[in-house]
N, C-alpha and C positions, 0 to 999 in steps of 0.2 A: 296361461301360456306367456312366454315373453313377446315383449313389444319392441316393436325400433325405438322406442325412447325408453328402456327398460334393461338391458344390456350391460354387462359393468365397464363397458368405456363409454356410456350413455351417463353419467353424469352432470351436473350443472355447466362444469367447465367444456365437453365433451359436442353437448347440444349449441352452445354457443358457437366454437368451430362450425359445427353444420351450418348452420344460419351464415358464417361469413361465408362459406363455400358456396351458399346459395347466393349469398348478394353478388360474388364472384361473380354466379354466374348470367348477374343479370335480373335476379328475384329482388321485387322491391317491398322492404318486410314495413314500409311508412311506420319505423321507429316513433314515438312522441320522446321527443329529445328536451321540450320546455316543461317548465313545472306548471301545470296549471293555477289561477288564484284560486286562492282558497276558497271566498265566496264566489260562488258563481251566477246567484239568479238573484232578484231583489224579492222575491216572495209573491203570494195573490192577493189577494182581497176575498174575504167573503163576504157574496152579494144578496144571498137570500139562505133560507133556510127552512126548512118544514117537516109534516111528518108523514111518513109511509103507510098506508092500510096495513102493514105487517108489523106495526111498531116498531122501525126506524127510523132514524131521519136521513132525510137528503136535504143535501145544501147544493151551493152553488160558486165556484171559485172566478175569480177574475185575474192576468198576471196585472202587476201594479208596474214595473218596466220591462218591458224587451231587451234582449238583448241576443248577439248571434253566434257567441259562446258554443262550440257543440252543437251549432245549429238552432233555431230561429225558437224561440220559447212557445208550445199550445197556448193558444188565450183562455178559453173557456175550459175548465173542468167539473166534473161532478164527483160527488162527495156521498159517499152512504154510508152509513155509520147503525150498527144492529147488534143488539145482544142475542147472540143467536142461540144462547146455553145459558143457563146460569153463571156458569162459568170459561163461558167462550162470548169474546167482543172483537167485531171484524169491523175493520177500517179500508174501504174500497175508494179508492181516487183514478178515474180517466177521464179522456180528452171527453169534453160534455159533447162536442158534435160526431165525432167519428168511431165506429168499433175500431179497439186497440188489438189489438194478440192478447191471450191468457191462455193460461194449462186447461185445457181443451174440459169440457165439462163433465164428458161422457166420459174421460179417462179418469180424473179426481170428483168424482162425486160431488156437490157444492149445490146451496141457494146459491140461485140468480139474482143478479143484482138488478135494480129498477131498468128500465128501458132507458137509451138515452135521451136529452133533449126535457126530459121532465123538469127541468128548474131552468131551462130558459126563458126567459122573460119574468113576468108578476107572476109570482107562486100561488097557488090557486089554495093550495092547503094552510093548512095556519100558521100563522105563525109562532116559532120559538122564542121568547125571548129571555129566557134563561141560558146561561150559557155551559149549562152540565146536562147531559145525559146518561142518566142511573138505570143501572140493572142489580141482580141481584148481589152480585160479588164485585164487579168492575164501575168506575165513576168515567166517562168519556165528555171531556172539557175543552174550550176552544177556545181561542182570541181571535179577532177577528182582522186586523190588519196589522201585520202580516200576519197571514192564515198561520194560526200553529196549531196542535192537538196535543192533549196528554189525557196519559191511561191512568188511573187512582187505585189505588183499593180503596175496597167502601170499609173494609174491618178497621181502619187502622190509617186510612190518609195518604198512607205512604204511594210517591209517584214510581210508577211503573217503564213511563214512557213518556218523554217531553219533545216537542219537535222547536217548539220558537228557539229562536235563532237572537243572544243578546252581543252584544257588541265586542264583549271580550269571550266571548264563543269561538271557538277554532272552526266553526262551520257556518254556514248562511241559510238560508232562509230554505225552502221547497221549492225546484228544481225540475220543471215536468216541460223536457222537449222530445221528440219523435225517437231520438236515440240516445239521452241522457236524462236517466231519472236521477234525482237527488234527494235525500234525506237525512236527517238526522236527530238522536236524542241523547238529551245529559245524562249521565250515569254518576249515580256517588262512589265515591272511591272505595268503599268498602263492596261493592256488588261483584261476585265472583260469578265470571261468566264461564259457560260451558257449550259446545256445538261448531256452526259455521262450517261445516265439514265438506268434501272429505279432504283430510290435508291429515301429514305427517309430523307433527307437534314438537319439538325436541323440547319444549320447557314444560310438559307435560298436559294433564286433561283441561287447566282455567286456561281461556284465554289470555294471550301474553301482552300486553299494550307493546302496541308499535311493531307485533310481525303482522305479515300481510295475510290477508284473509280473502282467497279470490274463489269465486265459485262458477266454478265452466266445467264440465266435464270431457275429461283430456287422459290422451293413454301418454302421462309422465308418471316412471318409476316410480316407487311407496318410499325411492330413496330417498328423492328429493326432497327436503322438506321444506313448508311452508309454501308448499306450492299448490294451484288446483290439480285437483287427481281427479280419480274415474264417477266420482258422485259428485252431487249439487243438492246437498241440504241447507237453502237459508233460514235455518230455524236454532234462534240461541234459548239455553235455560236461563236465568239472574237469580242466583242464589245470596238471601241478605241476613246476615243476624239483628233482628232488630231489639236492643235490652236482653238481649240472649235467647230471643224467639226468632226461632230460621221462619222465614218465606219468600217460596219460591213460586215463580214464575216461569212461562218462554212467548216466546214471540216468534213466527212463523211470517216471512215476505213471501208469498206462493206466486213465484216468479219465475222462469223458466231461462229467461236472459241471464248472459252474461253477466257478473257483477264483480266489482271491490269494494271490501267490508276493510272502513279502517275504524279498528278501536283502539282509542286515547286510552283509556285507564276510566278516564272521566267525561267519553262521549262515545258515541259508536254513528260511523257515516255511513248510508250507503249509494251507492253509485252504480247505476245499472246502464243497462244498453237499449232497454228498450221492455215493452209490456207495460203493466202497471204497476200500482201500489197497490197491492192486496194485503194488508196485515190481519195478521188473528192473535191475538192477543187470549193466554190461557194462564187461570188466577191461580192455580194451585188448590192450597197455599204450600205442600211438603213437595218434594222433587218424585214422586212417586206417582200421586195426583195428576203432576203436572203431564207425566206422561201417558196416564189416562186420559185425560182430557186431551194431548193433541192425537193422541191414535184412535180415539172416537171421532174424530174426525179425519184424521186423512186415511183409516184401514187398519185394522187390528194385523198384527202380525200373523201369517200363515201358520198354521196348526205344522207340525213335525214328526213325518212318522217317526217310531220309535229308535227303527234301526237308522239313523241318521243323528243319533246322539251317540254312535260308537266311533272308533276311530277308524279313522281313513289315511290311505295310504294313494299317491298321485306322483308319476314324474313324469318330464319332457324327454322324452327320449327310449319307452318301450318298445322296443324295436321291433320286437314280433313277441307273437301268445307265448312261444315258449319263456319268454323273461317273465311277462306277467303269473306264470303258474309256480315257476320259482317264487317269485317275491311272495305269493301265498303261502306256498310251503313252508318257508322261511320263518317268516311269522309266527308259522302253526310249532315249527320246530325250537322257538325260543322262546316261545310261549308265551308271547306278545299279543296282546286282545288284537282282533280287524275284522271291522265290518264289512266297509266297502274298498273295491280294487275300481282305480280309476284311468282312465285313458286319456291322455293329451291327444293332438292331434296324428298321432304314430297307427290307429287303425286304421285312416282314412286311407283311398286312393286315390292320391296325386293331392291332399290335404282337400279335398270337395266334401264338405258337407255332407254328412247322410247318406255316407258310401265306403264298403270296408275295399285297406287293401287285400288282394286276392292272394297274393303271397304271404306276406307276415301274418295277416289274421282271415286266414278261411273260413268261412263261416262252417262249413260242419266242423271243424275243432273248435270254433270260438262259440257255435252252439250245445257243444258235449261240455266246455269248461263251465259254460254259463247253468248246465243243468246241475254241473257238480257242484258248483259255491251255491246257487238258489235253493239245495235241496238242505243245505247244511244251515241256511239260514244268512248267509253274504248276500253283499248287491255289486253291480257294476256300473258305473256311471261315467260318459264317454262326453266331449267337448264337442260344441257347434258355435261356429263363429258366424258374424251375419252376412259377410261376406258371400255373393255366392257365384261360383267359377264363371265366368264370358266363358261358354264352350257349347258347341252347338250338338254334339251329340251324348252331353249330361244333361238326365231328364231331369232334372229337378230345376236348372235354367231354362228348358222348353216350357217346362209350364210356368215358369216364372212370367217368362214373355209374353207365353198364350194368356196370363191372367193380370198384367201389367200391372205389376208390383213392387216395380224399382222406384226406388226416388229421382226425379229428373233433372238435368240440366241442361235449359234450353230445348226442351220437347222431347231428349235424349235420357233414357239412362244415365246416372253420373256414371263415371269409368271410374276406378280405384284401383289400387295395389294392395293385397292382402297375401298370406302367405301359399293359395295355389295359384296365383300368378293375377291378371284382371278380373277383376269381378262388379258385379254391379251388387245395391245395397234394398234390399226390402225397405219399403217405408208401411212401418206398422201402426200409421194414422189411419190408413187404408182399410174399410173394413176388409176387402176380396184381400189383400194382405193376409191378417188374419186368416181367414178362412184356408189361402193356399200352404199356409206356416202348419198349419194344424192337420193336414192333409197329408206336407213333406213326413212331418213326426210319425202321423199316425203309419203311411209306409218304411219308415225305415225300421218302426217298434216292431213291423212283422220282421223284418230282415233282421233283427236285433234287440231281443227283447228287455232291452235296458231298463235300469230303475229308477232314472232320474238323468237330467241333464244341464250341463254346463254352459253359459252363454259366457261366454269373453267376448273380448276386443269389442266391443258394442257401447265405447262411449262417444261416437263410432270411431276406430281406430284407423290408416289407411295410410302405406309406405309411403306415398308422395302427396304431393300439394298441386291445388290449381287445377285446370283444366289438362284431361292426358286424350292422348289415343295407343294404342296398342302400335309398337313400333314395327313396321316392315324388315324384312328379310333377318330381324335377329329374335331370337329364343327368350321370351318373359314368362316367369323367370327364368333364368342361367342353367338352373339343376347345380349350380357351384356355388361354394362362397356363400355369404349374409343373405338370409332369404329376403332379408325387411328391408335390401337395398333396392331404392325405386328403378324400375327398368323398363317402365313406359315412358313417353315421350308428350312433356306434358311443361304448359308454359300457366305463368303465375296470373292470379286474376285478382285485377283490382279496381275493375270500373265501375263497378257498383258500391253508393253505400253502403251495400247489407256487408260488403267486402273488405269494405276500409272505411268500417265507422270512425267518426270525428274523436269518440274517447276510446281512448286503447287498456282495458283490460290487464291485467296483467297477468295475461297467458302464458303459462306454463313458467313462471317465475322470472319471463325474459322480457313479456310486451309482444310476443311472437301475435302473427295476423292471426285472428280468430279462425279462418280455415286452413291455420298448418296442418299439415298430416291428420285430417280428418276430414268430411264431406265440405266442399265449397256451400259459405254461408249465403249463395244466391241463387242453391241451391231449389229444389220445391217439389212439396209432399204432397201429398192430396188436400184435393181442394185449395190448390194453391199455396197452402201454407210454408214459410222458407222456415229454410233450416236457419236460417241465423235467430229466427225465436224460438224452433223447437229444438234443437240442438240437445240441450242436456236434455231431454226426455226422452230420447233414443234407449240406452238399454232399458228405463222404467217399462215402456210401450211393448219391446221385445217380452221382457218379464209377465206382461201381462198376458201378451199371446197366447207361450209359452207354457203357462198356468194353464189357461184353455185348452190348451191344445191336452195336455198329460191328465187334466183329468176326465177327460173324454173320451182316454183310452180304454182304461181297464175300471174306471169306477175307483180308482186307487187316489192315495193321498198325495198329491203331487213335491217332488222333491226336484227345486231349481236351483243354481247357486249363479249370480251374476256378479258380474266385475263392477258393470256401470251402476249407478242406484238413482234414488231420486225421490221427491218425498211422497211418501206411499207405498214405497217396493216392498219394504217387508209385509206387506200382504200379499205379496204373491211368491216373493224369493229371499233365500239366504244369502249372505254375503263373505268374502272373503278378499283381506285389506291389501292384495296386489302384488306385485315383483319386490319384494322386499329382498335385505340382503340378508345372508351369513356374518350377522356381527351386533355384538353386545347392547350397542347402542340402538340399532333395530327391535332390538329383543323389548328394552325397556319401552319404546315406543310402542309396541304393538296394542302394551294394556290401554294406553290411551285409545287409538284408534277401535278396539272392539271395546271400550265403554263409551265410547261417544256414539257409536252404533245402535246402541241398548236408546240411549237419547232419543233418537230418528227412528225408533219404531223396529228398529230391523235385528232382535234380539237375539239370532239365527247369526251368529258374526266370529272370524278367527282370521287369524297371522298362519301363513305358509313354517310349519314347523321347524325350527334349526334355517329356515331360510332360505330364497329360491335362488339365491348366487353369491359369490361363488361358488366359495368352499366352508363349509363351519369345519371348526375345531371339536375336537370329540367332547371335550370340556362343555362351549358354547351347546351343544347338542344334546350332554347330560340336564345342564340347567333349562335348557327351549322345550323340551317334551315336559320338563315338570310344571311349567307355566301353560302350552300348549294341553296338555292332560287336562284343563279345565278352563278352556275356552269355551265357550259354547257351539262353535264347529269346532271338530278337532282335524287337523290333516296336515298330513307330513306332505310336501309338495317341492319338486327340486327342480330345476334347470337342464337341458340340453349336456349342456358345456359343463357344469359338475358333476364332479365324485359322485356316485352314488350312495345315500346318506339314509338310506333305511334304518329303523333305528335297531334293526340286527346287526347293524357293517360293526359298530364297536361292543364289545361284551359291557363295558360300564354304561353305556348307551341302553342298549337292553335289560341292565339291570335297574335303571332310575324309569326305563318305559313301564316295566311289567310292576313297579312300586307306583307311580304316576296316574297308570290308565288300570292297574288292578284298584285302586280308590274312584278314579273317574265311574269303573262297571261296578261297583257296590253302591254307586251313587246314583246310578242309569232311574232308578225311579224319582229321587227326588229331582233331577235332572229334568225330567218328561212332567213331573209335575209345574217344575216353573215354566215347561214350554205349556203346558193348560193356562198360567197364570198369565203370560206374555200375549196369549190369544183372546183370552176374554177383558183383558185388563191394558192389558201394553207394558204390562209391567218386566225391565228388561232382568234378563236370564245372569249375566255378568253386570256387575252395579260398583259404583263408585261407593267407599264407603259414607257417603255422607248422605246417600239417599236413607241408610239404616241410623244413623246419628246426624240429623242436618244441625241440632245443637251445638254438637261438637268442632269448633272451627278449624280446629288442628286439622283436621281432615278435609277441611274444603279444595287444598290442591295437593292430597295425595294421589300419587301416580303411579305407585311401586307395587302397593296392593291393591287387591281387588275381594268381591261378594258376589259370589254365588249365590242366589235368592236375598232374605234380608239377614242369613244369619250364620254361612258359612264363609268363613274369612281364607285366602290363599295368600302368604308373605313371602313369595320366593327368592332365591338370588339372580341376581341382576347384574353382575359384576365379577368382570375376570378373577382368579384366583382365590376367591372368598370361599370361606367356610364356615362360616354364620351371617346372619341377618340381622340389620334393627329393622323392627316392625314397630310401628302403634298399632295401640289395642287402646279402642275408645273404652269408656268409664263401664266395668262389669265384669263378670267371669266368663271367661275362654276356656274351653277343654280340649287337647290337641286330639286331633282324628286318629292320627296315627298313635298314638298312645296315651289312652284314656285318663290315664293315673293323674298326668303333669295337668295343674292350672296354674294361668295367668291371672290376677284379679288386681282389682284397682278401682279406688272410688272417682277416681279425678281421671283418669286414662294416663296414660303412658308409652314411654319406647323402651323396646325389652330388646337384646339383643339376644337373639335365637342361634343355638347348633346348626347345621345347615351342612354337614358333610356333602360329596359328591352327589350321593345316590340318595339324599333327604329333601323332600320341601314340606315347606312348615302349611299344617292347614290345622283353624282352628275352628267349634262350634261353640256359637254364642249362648249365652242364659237364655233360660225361658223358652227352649224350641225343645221340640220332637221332631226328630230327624230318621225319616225310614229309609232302609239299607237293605240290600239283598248280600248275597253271597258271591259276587260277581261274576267272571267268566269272559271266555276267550274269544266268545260272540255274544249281541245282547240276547238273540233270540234265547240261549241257553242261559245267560244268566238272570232272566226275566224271570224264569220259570225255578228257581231258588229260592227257597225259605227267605221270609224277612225276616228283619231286626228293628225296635227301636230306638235310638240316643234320645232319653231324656234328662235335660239339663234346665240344673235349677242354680242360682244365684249360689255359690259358693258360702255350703252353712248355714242358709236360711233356715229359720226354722214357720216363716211363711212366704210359697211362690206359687209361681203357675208357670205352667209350659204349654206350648201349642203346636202344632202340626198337621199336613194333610198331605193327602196321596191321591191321585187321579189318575185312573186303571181304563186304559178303553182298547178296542179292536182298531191299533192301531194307524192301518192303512183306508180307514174310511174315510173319505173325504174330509166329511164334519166333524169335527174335537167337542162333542160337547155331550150334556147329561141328557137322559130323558126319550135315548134311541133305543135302549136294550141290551145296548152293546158297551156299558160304560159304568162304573161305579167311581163313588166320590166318598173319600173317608174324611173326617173330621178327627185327628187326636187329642186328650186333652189328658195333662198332670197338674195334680196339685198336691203341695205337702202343707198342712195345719196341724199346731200344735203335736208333733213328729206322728200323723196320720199321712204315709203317703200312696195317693191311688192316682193311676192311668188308665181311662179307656179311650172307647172309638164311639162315634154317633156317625153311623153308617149311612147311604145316600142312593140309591139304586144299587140295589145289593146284587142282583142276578146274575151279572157278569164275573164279578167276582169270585159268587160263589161255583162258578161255573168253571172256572181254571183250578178252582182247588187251592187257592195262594192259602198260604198261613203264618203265624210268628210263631217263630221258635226260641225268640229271645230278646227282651225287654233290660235295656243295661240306663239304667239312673243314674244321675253323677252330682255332685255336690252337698251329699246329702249330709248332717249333722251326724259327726263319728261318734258321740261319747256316751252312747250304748247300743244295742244288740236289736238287730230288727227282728218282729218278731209276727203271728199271726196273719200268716198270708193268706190270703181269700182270692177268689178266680168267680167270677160273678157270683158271689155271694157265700161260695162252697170253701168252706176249710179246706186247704191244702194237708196233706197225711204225710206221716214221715215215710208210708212206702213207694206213693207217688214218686215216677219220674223226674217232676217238676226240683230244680234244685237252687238254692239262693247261693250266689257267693259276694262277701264283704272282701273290697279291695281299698287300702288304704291310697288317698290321693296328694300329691305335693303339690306346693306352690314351689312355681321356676324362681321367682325372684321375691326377696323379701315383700311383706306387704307394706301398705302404705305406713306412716307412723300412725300408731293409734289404731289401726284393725286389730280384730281380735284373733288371736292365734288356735285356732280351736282344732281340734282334726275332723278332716274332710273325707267323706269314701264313698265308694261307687258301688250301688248293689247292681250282681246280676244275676236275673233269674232265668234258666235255660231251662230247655226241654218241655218248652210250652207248644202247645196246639190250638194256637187261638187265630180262627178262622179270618181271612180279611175282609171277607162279606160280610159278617155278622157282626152285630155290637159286642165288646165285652167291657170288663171291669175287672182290673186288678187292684190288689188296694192290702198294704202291710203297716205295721208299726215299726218306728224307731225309738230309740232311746230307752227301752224298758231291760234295765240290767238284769243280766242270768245269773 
């Protein structure tokens, strides 16, 4: 949904005006107008040091000068330092005397770190006097005054992570006061960073030295760029070539505060508001690894039902049922795939939460339409914001109160503006929270048997600022006019610290007071805790509810999409990257934002298709759905105040969707398979190509293309009026999807400028993969249950390769994604062609399920094979194929698009396919022919 900072006269210039209107009126935003100095603390001393019964060590810091910079420096800190993985090493730093704020334990799962006070005084344990601590991947080294740390790899030397601070360092030393942490490490200039999210990137996915890097989560438009947006991931990758050997790494600050991330090129600072220093440190050593390694730790991405890899269709502005059964039909009538039909806030009554309206969506028509798309195999999926109405005869407020659930301010309820006018705000640190969230759900799933649901505005988003009351003798809101304009009566607070901390953020790309238009940071949640530390972990918390709550309904596989994130969400929720606009340069942005996504665990991730404002152009709308068509959510999503931009409204529109997302639904299996790989693995679904070639450097800051698993490539256009593309194509043979004939190949990699007409985007599959395909279809559920196919592809004329692939088949809506229930089968594909023998089978894996749906292949297609003779002797586990067999071989000769390199061999290349096979997907089989024996 849109937001008051989200609107197209809500731009950078737009939101300034507001700010002087507010100082106009009196609001005092306590700008930071001086630059601070660069160094700010003189550093600690470390004073002792030892070892933990758990095999770590704890040390013990001292500051070496005061200073009242930011307020007054901690003297005493403790220090724990643990290899907690082989290839996981955590560096924990707080106040030695006092519990500090951290991400709640019970929410991120985590070892405890030692009790405090253990290194006060004469250390009882022994002492270290070495000054390295070795695990098995990572070296953890110290100096000791000024305290510095750095991270090593043990393979190879190489520093990871250095905190000392030398004199011609743009940064100073360690930095630990009650509302400014500081940190910092040297970086070599060749280290290409990736993360720090969520922000809008315009220089694409590496990080850019010198934009700003601020992490608060804030409802500022996806226009904005280089600003904090609706998530707070402090977790970067370092991607290095070292002698032409990549490794990678990231590094995770599990902080919940506020922060600004400045990276030099050849340093990275960071500056917090408060919490600790929790670093995790993960060795890799490929970018694949790396994100195995941090989603075994913070939560493997949520398993995906099936029908949630189809397209989706969403806008602000269904006025009643009858539009929405149009826009189905529509679909059905231009024969444009859609899975699910979604609801902004237009069912609700009077915009409340968990309540239809009785006029535009009646429930016995919106329960007849619901049985009509559920029978057909669609879903419905409807918005809740966490706002919930001040009104005393909506029950889902009565109980709220009855089970006091709100976050408080001042012993009260905070008061908010949200779009049904006041509301107060659940705090979901709250267990009885929880419990009455799961309660509201479970009553409204009777009242509306939805298939999933939408959390927005919940980074928390809220019309006005400061303390309100509900104004006397006039109408909040109006019923006229901007709903997000504030209409309570509500003065600015700033007499608390927590209100008007000492270092100002750079919130929302202005310096704005950390509780603008969102919950006042002096705020307080259960058990006391203030919003000004938990603050970003609002939608994370919701998300987690939420999770709860959906799969406690029906036993089904829970489908959530949330605005806000944080790290760990992708275990419970998908994502989608915000109020983005209608316009080109949004478009090329988006691929960054859902590949950094993939980064943060949350591989569930897509851009509002063609754009939530204004207007796109039919052009911009041909090229967005072909990029869109293989996002990993896909959803066309539009604005209030726009055109209506379904991709029926233009016929070329519809012609580049039913080309776009008819490849997207032949792909739907391997699609659901990378969502198995994303769940056991973290490995994300949409992939940079460097995570498939981290050798190749050319690729370290492309931004244009993207990877679907490790081995299908998407080159689209990006760019008004164009009608071709350059793509690189890293070092090997590419086979285009959409016609199998054309290869790219290249020993060294290359840019190849691709066709790219209107209604074409270029998608290519790499060597060495088997790639399984169905038949597609206009729903998944029907094109699920369609014959397969294989692509197997081999090195372009090899006359020795391998190919590999696999498929993961399960009962989709079960909670649990994984093998070994009954309900699931795991194929394993493998090709190989020797001296021109070439055979494909399957080494099958709980077969039952499979065999249980009846799936089968119907057609096995090869590509790259040595043309210059006649394939011959085809065998089907072991049996001669007969010339009156069904079974039928066809030779297709294949091109190269662009000369080959100098010095390749020019030899001819063809593709066999053999159709009218009946090879079971349950069972194993074995195909296997001869090449080259002339007739």
């Amino acid at each position: 949904m849109v937001s008051p900072t989200s609107l197209p006269s809500s731009n950078l210039l737009s939101l300034v005006l507001v700010l002087v209107l507010f100082a106009a009126a009196g609001v005092n935003f306590a700008f930071s107008t001086s630059i601070p100095p660069t160094k700010i603390g003189n550093g600690y001393r470390l004073i002792s040091i030892g070892n933990t019964p758990d095999g770590g060590i704890l040390g013990h810091l001292q500051v070496i000068k005061k200073n009242q910079i930011y307020g007054p420096d901690i003297p005493q800190l403790q220090l724990f330092v643990k290899h907690e993985a082989p290839d996981r090493l955590r560096v924990h730093i707080t106040d030695a005397e006092k519990q500090r704020w951290e991400v709640p334990y019970d929410l991120l799962p985590r070892e405890q770190p030692p009790k405090l006070k253990q290194t006060i005084g004469k250390s009882r344990k022994s002492a270290i006097t070495a000054l390295e601590y070795s695990g098995p991947e990572l070296i953890f080294s110290y100096t000791k005054e000024p305290f510095g740390f750095a991270v090593k790899r043990k393979s190879n030397g190489q520093t990871l992570f250095n905190s000392s601070s030398d004199a011609s360092d743009p940064f100073g030393n360690l930095v630990f006061k009650d509302q400014y942490l500081e940190i910092s490490t040297k970086l070599p200039k060749d280290a290409s960073l990736y993360g720090l999210g969520e922000n809008s990137q315009p220089h694409g996915i590496k990080l850019y030295p010198n934009d700003p890097y601020t992490l608060y989560t804030t409802d500022v438009s996806a226009i904005n760029l280089n600003t904090d947006l609706y998530g707070s991931h402090p977790v970067y990758m370092d991607l290095r070539n070292d002698g032409g050997r990549p490794y990678a790494h990231a590094v995770l600050l599990l902080n919940s505060n506020g922060m600004d991330v400045f990276y030099r090129g050849t340093s990275l600072t960071y500056k917090v508001i408060g919490g600790v220093f929790d670093f995790y440190f993960f060795a890799g050593p490929t970018p694949l690894s790396v994100v195995d390694q941090y989603t075994s730790f913070v939560g493997r991405p949520a398993p995906m039902p099936y029908w949630s890899l189809g397209f989706h269709q969403c806008r602000w502005g269904y006025h009643n049922l009858s539009v929405i059964e149009d826009v189905v039909e529509n679909y059905k009538k231009a024969r444009i795939p859609l899975d699910v039909i979604w609801n902004d806030d237009d069912h609700m009554d009077g915009k409340k939460d968990f309540t239809l309206n009785p006029a535009n969506y009646p429930r016995p028509k919106l329960l007849a339409f619901l049985d009509k798309i559920h029978s057909i195999g669609m879903k419905y999926i409807v918005i809740i914001d966490p706002g919930i109405a001040v009104n005393s005869s909506y029950g889902v407020y009565q109980r709220a109160i009855a089970n006091d659930v709100f976050i408080k301010y001042e012993g009260e309820p905070f008061l908010a503006q949200v779009w049904p006018g006041a509301v107060n705000f659940p705090d979901f640190l709250n267990p009885k929270t929880v419990s009455w969230w799961g309660d509201e759900i479970h009553r409204f799933h009777e009242l509306v048997p939805v298939d999933g649901l939408w959390i927005d505005m919940n980074e928390v988003s809220n019309f006005c600022s400061g303390k309100c009351k509900i104004p006397e003798g006039k109408q909040c809101p109006t019923g006229t006019g901007p709903g997000w304009i504030c209409c309570l009566d509500c003065k600015n607070i700033t007499k608390t610290r927590w209100d008007d901390p000492p270092y100002k953020i750079n919130a929302s790309g202005l310096q704005v007071p950390i509780g603008f238009k969102t919950i006042a940071t002096s705020a307080t949640h259960y058990n006391g805790i203030l919003e000004y530390d938990a603050h970003s972990l609002y939608g994370f918390s919701q998300s987690v509810a939420t999770h709860k709550a959906l799969q406690g309904l029906e036993g089904k596989r829970p489908f959530i999409l949330s605005r806000s994130t944080y790290v760990g969400s992708g275990k419970y929720a998908a994502h989608w990257t915000g109020d983005n606009k209608g316009t080109w340069e949004d478009l090329q942005i988006s691929i960054s934002t859902v590949l950094n996504f993939g980064i943060f665990g949350v591989p569930m991730v897509g851009s509002d298709i063609c754009g939530f404002y204004p207007a796109p152009t039919e052009e911009l709308c041909n090229r967005w759905i072909e990029v869109g068509a293989f996002y990993p959510f896909s959803r066309d999503h539009a604005n209030y105040y726009s055109p209506r931009q379904e991709l029926y409204q233009w016929e070329s529109v519809a012609e580049s969707a039913r080309n776009a997302l008819g490849m997207r639904y032949k792909l739907l299996p391997y699609l659901y398979t990378l969502n198995y790989e994303a769940h056991i693995s973290g490995a994300p679904i949409a992939r940079p190509l460097f995570f498939s070639f981290p050798s190749y450097t050319e690729c370290y800051g492309l931004s244009t293309q993207f990877l679907l698993g490790s081995s299908l490539m998407v080159s689209p256009v990006l760019e008004q009026g164009k009608s071709e593309v350059k793509a690189l194509f890293p070092p090997g043979s590419w086979y285009s999807l959409f016609n199998m004939t054309q290869i790219i190949a290249s020993k060294e990699g290359r840019y190849v400028t691709l066709d790219a007409p209107l209604n074409v985007v270029n998608v290519h599959l790499y060597q060495n993969t088997i790639l399984p395909m169905q038949q597609g279809g206009l729903i998944s559920k029907d094109a699920r249950m369609t014959p397969f196919s294989l692509v197997v592809t081999f090195p372009a004329g090899t006359t020795e390769g391998q190919a590999k692939g696999n498929l993961f088949l399960d009962e989709d809506e079960l909670p649990d994604m994984k093998l070994g229930n009954g309900y699931s089968t795991y194929i394993d594909f493998y090709g190989t062609i020797t001296k021109g023998n070439v055979k494909v089978w399957s080494e099958v894996q709980e077969s039952m399920f499979a065999l249980g749906r009846g799936w089968h292949i119907e057609k096995i297609s090869v590509l790259g094979l040595d043309g210059s003779g006649e394939a011959s002797s085809l065998e089907i586990d072991g049996n001669p194929v007969t010339g009156d067999s069904n079974i039928k071989m066809n030779i297709t000769e294949q091109k190269f698009q662009e000369e080959l390199d100098d010095g390749e061999d020019k030899k001819k290349i063809v593709m066999i396919e053999i159709k009218g096979l009946k090879l079971s997907v349950g069972k194993n089989f074995a195909i296997s022919w001869k090449m080259g024996n002339k007739i």
